[in-house]
Every structure is written in structure tokens, then in C-alpha cells.
C-alpha positions in Angstrom: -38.6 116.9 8.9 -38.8 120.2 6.7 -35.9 121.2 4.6 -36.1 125.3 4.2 -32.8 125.5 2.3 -30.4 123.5 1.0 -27.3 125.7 -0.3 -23.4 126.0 -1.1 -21.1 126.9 2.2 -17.2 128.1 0.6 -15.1 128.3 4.1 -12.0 130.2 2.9 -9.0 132.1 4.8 -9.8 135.2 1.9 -13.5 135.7 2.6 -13.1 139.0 0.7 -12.0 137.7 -2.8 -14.6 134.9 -2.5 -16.9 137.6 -2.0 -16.0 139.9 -4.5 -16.3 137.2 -7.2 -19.9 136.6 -6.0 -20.6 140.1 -6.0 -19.3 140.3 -10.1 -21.7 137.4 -10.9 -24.7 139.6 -9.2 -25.6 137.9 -5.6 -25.6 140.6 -2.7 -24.8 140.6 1.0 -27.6 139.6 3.3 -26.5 139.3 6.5 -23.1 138.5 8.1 -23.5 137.4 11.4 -20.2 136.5 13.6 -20.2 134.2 16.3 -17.1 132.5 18.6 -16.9 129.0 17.5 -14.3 127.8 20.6 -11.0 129.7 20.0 -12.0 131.1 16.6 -14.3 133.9 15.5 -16.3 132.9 12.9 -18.3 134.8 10.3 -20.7 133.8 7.8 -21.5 135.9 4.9 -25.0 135.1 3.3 -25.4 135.9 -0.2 -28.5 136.2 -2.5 -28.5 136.1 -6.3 -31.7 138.0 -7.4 -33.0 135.0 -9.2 -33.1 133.2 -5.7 -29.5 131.2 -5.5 -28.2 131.3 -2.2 -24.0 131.0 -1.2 -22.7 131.5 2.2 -18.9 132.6 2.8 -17.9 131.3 5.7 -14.2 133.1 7.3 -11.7 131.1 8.6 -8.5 132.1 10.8 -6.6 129.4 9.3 -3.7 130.5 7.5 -2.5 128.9 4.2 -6.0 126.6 4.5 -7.7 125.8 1.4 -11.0 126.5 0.4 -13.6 123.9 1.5 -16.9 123.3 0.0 -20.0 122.0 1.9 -23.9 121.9 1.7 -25.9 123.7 4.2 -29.1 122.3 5.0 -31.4 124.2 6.8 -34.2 122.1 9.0 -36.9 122.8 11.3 -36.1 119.6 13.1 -32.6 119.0 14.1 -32.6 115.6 16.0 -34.5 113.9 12.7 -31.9 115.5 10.2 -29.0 114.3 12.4 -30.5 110.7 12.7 -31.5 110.0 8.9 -27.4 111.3 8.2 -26.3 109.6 10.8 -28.2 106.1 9.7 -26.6 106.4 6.0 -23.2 106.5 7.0 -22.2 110.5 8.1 -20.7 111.5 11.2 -20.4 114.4 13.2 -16.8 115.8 12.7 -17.2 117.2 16.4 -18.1 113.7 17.8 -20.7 114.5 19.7 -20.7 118.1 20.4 -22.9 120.6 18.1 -22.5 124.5 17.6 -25.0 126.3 19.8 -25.4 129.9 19.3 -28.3 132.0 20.4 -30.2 132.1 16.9 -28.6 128.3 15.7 -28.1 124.8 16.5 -25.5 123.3 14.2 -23.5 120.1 13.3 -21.0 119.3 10.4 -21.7 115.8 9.3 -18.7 114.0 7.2 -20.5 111.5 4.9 -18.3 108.0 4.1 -16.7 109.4 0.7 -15.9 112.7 2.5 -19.0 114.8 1.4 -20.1 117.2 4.1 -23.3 118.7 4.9 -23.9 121.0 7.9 -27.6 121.0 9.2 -28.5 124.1 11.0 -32.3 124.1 12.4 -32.7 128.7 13.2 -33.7 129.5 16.9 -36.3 132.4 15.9 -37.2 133.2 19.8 -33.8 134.7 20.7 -32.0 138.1 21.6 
């Protein structure tokens, strides 16, 4: 297994502030794809900092929710990255289900101490 990037995610219900604050300390908007996670429309702001840092700002619906911090770990094979997590203690915080959108396969894992890392192996043949 290849990891392609391994970066901060800041879920937050004020996307915009977060955002903002990342703008002052020079990273720029990407992309900002949006995609229906179950009930919930989510969107995920991916930032650059010119010197190559990457932060994603990920949009929640929630209300009154704090913000959560995760690592994103990009992988060009899914299965592998889910198995050597799931072998040192992490579990998927959706049981078994993953997040399948037409340019993503995705899975939260919750390690035992609470750390979370969400592996996300691209689809590049998609619409």
C-alpha cells in the first residue's frame, strides 16, 4: 500500500471562519467538492499552503457541534489500509459501511484512545 497524502481534516459547523483563518496564514482554495453523505450534504474544502501543507475543511450541518480534528490518509489501496488499522486496534465508526461517491471510497476509523484517521483511496475513472 502507497500513502499519497497524509493531512489535517477540521470538521466544523462555521466552515467559513475556519477558512478565513487559513486564508490569513496563506493556504488557498483548491477544490471544494460537495457530496450527500445520507441525510446530510457535505462539503470539503481542500486547501494548499504554497510551501506544500495541505488542510481540508470539512462542513457540517450540525448545530452547536464542535470542531473535530482528524488525519486524512490518502491510499491507492483501500482494503490494505483498512486491514493494517483495523489489526492495531481502529474501528470503522460506520460499522461496516464506507462512503462511496463516484470519485472516493472512504471510511473513518476510531483508533482505541479515540484518534481518528479517515482513508480515502480517489476513483480517477469517473464522471
Amino acid at each position: 500500500m502507497k500513502i499519497t497524502t497524509f493531512d489535517p481534516i477540521i470538521v466544523t459547523p462555521d466552515a467559513d471562519s475556519v477558512i478565513k483563518l487559513f486564508e490569513a496564514l496563506g493556504f488557498e482554495k483548491k477544490h471544494a467538492p460537495s457530496n450527500r453523505i445520507g441525510d446530510i450534504e457535505v462539503t470539503s474544502v481542500r486547501m494548499k499552503h504554497p510551501d506544500g501543507y495541505h488542510v481540508d475543511v470539512v462542513s457540517t450541518q450540525t448545530a452547536g457541534e464542535r470542531d473535530r480534528m482528524l488525519m486524512r490518509m490518502n491510499v491507492d489501496d483501500f482494503e490494505e489500509a483498512y486491514g493494517t488499522l483495523t489489526a492495531h486496534g481502529y474501528r470503522n465508526v460506520r460499522g461496516d459501511q464506507t462512503i462511496d461517491v463516484k470519485s472516493a471510497k472512504a471510511a473513518t476509523m476510531e483508533g482505541p484512545s479515540g484518534s481518528r484517521i479517515a482513508i480515502v483511496k480517489h476513483i480517477k475513472d469517473h464522471d
